[in-house]
C-alpha positions as CSV (number, residue, x, y, z in Angstrom):
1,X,2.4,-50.9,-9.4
2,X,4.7,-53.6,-10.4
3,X,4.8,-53.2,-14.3
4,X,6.2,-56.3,-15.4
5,X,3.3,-58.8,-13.3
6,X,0.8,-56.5,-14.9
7,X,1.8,-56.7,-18.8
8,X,-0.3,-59.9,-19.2
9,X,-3.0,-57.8,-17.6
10,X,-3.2,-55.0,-19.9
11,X,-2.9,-57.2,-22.7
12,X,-6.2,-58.5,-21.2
13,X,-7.7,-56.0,-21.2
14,X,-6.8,-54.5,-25.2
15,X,-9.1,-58.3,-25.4
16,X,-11.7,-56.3,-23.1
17,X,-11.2,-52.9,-25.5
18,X,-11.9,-54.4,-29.0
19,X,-14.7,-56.4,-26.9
20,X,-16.2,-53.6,-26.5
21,X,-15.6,-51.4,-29.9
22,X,-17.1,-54.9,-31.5
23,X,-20.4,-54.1,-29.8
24,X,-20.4,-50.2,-30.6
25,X,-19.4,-50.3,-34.3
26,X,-22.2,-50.3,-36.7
27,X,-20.1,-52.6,-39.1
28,X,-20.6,-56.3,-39.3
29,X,-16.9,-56.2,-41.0
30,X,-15.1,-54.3,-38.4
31,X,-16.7,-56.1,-35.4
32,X,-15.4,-59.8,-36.8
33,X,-12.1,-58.0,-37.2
34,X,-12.5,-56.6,-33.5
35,X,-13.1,-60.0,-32.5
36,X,-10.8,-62.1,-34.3
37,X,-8.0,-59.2,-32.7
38,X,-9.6,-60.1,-28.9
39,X,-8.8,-63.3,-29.7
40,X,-5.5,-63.0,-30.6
41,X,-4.9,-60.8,-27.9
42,X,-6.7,-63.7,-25.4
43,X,-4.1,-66.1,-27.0
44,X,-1.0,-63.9,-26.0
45,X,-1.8,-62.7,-22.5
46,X,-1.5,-66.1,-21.1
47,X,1.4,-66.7,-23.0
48,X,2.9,-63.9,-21.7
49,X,2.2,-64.8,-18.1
50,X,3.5,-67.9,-18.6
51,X,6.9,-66.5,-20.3
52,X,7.2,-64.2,-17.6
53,X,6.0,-66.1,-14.7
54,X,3.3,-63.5,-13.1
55,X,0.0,-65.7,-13.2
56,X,-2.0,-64.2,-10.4
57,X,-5.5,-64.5,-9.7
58,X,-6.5,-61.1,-10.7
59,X,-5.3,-62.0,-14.1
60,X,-7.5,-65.4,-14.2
61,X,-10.6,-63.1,-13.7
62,X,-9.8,-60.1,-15.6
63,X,-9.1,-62.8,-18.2
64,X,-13.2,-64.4,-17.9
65,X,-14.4,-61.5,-17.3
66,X,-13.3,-60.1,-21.0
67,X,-13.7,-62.9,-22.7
68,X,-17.5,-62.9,-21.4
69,X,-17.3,-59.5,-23.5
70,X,-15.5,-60.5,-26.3
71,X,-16.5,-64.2,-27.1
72,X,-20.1,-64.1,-25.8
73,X,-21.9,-60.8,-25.7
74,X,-20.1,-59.8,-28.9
75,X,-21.1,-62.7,-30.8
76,X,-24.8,-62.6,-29.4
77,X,-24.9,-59.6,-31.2
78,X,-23.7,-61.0,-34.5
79,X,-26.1,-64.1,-33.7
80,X,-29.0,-61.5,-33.7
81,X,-27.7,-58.9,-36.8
82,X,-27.9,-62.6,-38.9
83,X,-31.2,-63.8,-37.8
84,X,-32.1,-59.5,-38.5
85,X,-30.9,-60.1,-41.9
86,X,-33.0,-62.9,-42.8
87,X,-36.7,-63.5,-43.3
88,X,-37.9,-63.8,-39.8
89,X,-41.7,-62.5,-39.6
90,X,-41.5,-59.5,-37.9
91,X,-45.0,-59.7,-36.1
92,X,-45.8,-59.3,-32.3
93,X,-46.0,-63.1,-31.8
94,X,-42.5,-63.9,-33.5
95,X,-40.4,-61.2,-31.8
96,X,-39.7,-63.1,-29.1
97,X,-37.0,-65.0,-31.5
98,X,-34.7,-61.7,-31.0
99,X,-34.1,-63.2,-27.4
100,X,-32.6,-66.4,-28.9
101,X,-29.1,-65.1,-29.6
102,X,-28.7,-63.9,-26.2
103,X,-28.5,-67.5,-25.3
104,X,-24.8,-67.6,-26.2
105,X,-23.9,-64.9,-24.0
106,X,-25.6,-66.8,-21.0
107,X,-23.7,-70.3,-21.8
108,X,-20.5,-68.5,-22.0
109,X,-20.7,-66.7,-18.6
110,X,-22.0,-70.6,-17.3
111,X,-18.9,-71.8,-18.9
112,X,-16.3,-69.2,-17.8
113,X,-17.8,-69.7,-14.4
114,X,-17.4,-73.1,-14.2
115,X,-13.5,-73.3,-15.5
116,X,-12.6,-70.7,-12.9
117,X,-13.4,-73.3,-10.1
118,X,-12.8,-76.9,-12.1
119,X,-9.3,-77.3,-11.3
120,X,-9.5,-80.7,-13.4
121,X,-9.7,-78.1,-16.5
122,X,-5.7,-77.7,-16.2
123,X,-5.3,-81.1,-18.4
124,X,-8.4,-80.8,-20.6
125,X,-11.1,-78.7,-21.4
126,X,-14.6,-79.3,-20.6
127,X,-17.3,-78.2,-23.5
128,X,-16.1,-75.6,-26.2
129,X,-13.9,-73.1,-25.1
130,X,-15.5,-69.4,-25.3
131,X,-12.8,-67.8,-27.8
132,X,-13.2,-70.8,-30.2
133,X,-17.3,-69.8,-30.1
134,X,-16.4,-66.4,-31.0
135,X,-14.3,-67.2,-34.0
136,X,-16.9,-69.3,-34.9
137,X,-19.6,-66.6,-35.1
138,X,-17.4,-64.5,-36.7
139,X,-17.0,-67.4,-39.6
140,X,-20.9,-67.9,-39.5
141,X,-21.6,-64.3,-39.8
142,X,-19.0,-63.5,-42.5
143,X,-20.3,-66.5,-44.7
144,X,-23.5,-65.6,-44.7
145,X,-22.8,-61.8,-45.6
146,X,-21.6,-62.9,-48.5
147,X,-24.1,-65.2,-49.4
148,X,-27.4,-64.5,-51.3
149,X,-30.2,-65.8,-48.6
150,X,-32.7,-68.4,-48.5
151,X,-36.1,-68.8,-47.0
152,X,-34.0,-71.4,-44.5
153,X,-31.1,-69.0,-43.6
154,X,-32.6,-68.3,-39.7
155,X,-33.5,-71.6,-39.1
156,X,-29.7,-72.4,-39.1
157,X,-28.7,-69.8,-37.3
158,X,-31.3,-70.6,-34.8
159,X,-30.0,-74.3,-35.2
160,X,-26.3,-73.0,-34.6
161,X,-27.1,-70.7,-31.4
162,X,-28.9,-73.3,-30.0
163,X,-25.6,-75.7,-30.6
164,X,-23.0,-73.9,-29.9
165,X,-24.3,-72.8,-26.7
166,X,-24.7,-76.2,-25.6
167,X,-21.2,-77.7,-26.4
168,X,-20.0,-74.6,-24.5
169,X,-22.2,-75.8,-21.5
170,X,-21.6,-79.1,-21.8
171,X,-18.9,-81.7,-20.3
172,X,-17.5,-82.6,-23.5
173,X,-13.3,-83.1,-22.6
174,X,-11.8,-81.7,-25.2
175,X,-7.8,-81.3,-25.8
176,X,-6.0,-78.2,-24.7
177,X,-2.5,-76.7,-25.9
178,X,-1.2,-76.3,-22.8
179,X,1.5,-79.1,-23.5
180,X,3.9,-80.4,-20.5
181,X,6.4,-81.8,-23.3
182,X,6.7,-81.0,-27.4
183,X,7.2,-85.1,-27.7
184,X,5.2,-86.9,-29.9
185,X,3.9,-90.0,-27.7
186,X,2.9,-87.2,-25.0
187,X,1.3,-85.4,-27.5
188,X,0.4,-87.5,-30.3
189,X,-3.5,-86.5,-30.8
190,X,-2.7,-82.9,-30.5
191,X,-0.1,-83.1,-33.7
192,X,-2.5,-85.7,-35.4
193,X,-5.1,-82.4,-34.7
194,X,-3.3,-79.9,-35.9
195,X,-1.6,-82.0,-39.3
196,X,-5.6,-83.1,-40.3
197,X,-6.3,-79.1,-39.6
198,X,-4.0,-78.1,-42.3
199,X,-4.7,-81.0,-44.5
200,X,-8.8,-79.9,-44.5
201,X,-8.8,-76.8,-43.8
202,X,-6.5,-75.5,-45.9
203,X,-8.2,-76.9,-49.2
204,X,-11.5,-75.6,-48.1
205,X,-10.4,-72.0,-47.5
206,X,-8.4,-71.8,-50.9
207,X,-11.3,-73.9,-52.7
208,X,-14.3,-72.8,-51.2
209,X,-13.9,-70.6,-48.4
210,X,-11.7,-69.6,-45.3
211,X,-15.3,-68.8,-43.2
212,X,-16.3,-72.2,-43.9
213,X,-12.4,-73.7,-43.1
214,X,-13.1,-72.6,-39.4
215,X,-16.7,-74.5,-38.4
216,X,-14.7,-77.8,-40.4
217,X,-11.4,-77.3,-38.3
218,X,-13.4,-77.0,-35.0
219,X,-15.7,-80.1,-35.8
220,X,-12.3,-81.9,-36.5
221,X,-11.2,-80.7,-33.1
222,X,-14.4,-81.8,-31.6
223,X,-14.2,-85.6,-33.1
224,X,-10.3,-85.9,-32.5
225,X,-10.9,-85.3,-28.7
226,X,-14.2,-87.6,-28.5
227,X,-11.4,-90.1,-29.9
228,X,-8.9,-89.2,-27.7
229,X,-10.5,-89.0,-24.2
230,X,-13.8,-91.6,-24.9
231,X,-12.1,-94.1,-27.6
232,X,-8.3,-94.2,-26.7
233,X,-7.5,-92.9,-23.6
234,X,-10.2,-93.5,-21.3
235,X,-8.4,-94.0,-18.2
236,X,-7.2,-90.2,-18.9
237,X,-10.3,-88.4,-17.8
238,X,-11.1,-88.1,-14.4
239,X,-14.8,-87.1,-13.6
């Protein structure tokens, strides 16, 4: 086994290991931090075969196939501890709710499936990418632990499965970091992303709160790349 080509790999799969302890662990606490640690660990892998130079094809599926784990089963499960949480009637006819969160899971394995043959996905991405869903359930969950409930608590989770899983789905282009260049006329929306980022999100997490920085950061994402790839720069996207 050639260790170096394979470092990306294992990092890959630590993303698959606290996948996993996230779904096992009985804490809502310690499966966010499991998550969030995937994540990083997600970010750094391609890095690393990047730095290194050993992209491979195994890597590109071990890669989906832990981020299935990580950013969609593990966050179905957070979906469905909330709506457990809250005031859902528990009778025979309403059960069928319980199902609902699962629906994240599904659109993240339609999602992975589809970047792994959209070659077009190399310049942008198409709908929300799967880790940024799981650090947004992990900011949904954590808010609402520390919230006292209301009678209208499920109805937005329900509201926020039902949306999240279909900007994942979707064909929405949305910037990627996967820059050719650091120069600003190259890169100008990503910079203008990241500067608004730390401009709003910032003040919410030190004001208000860093669980509800995350879902403001990732709707700024959202409307900077409608401006980028609908308003802007039309002639950039290609189908």
């Amino acid at each position: 086994m050639n260790i170096k080509s394979n470092i990306p790999n294992f990092i890959t799969l630590g993303n698959l290991l606290f996948g996993c302890m996230a779904l096992v662990t009985s804490s809502v606490e310690l499966a966010c931090i499991f998550i969030f640690t995937a994540a990083i660990l997600d970010f750094f892998d391609g890095m690393v075969a990047r730095l290194l130079h050993v992209s491979s094809p195994l890597g590109k599926q071990l890669d989906s196939l832990a981020d299935l784990v990580s950013f969609g089963v593990a966050p179905s499960f957070l979906a469905l501890h909330t709506l457990e949480s809250y005031a859902i009637p528990s009778t025979t006819g309403e059960k069928w709710i319980y199902i609902f969160p699962f629906m994240i899971a599904l659109a993240g394995a339609w999602r992975l499936a589809r970047f792994n043959i959209d070659e077009s996905q190399s310049e942008y991405f198409k709908g929300l990418p799967i880790p940024a869903n799981g650090i947004l359930w992990i900011a949904i969950t954590m808010y609402l632990e520390n919230e006292i409930p209301s009678a209208t608590t499920h109805y937005f989770v329900l509201i926020m499965i039902a949306l999240s899983s279909l900007i994942m789905v979707s064909k929405l282009k949305l910037l990627n970091f996967k820059m050719k260049s650091l120069d600003w006329a190259n890169n100008k929306s990503r910079y203008i992303l990241l500067i608004l980022s730390a401009l709003i999100g910032i003040p919410i997490g030190i004001f208000k709160s860093a669980f509800l920085a995350i879902p403001a950061v990732l709707l700024l994402y959202a409307v900077v790349s409608i401006l980028h790839y609908y308003i802007f720069n039309k002639n950039e996207i290609q189908g």
